[in-house]
C-alpha positions as CSV (number, residue, x, y, z in Angstrom):
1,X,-9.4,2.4,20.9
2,X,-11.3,3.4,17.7
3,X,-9.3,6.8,17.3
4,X,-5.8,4.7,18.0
5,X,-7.4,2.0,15.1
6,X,-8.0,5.0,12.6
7,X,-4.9,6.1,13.4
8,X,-2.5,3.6,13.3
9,X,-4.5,2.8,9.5
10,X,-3.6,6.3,8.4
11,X,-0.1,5.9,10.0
12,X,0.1,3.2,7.3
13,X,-1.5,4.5,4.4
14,X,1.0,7.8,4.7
15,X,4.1,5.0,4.9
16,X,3.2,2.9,2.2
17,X,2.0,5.7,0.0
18,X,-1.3,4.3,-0.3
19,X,-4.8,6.0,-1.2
20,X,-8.3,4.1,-0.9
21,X,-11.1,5.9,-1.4
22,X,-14.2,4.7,0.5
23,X,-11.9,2.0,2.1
24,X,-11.0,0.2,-1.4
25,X,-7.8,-0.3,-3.3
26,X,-7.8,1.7,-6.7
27,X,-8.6,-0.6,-9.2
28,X,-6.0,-1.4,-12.1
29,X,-7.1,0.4,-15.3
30,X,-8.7,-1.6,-17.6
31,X,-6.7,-1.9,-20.9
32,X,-7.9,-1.3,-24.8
33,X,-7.0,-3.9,-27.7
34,X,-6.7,-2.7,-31.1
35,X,-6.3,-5.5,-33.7
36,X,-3.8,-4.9,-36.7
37,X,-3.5,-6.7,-39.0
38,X,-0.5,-4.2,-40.9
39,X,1.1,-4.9,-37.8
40,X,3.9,-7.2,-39.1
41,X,7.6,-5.6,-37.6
42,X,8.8,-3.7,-34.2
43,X,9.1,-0.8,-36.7
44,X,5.4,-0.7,-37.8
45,X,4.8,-1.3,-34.0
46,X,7.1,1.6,-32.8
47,X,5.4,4.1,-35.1
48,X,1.5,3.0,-34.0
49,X,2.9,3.1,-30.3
50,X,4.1,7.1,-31.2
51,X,1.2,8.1,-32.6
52,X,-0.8,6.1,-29.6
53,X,1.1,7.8,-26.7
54,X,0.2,11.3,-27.9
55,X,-3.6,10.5,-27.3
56,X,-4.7,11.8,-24.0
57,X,-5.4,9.6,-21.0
58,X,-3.3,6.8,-22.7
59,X,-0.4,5.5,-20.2
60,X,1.6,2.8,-21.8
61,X,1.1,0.7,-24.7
62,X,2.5,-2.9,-25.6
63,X,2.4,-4.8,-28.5
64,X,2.0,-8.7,-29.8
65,X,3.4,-8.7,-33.0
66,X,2.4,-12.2,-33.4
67,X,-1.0,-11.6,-32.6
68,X,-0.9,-8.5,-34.3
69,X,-2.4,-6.8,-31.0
70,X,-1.7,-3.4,-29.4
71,X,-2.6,-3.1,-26.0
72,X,-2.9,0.3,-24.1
73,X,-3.5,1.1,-21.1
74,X,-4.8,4.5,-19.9
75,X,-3.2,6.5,-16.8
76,X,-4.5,5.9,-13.4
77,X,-7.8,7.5,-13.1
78,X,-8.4,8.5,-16.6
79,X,-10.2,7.4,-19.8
80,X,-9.2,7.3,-23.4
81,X,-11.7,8.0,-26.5
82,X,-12.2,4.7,-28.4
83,X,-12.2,7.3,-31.4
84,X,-9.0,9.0,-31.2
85,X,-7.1,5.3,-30.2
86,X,-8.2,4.2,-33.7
87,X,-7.1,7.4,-35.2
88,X,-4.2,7.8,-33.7
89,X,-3.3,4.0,-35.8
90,X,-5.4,5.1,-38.5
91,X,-2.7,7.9,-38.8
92,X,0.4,6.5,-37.9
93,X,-0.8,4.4,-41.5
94,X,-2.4,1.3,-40.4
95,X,-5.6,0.2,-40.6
96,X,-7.6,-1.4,-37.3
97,X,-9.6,-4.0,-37.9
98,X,-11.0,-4.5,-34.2
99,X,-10.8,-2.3,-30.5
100,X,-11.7,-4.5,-27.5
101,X,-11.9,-1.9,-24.1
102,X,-14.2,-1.1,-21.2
103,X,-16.3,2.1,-24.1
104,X,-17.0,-1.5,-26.2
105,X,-16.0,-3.4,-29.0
106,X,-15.7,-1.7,-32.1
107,X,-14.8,-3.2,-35.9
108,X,-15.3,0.2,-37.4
109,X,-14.5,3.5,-36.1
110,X,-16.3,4.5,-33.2
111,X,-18.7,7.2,-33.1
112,X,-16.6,8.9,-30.0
C-alpha cells in the first residue's frame, strides 16, 4: 500500500508539474526594495527597470511611483547582489536612498 501511496504522489507531481524537495513546496522568492527618491515618471521607472533586469539572478521588477519604490524580485532559486541592484539604479542615473531584501537593509551602498 506504501509503494501504490508513493506512487500515486509522484503520478501527481509529474501531472501538475510540481517539484518539492524534501516533501516541501518551493518557497516564493523573497523580493528587494530599493527606495528612490528620483523616481518621479514611468520614464525614470522604465530606465531603472532596464538597467535592473540586466543584473544577474533578477526576475522581474515593479515599480510604485507614488512611493517611489522599486521592487525586484530574483528568479526562482537564485540570489541577487545587494551591490550590483544599487548599481545598476546608480547607473541608470538615480540615486537610492534605501534597499530592503533578505542580504539586509542598506542606506548606502553595500559592501557586496
Amino acid at each position: 500500500m506504501r509503494m501504490l501511496n508513493r506512487l500515486l504522489v509522484v503520478a501527481v507531481a509529474l501531472v501538475t508539474g510540481t517539484t518539492f524537495a524534501g516533501g516541501q513546496p518551493p518557497a516564493d522568492p523573497v523580493p528587494t526594495k530599493l527606495t528612490v527618491p528620483g523616481l518621479d515618471c514611468m520614464s525614470c521607472a522604465k530606465k531603472a527597470g532596464d538597467k535592473l533586469y540586466a543584473v544577474p539572478g533578477v526576475g522581474d521588477v515593479k515599480v510604485d511611483i507614488k512611493a517611489k519604490l522599486l521592487i525586484v524580485t530574483p528568479k526562482q532559486g537564485a540570489a541577487m547582489s545587494p551591490r550590483s541592484l544599487w548599481e545598476a539604479v546608480d547607473k541608470a542615473g538615480y540615486e537610492p536612498a534605501k534597499l530592503e531584501g533578505p542580504a539586509g537593509n542598506f542606506t548606502a551602498k553595500p559592501k557586496s
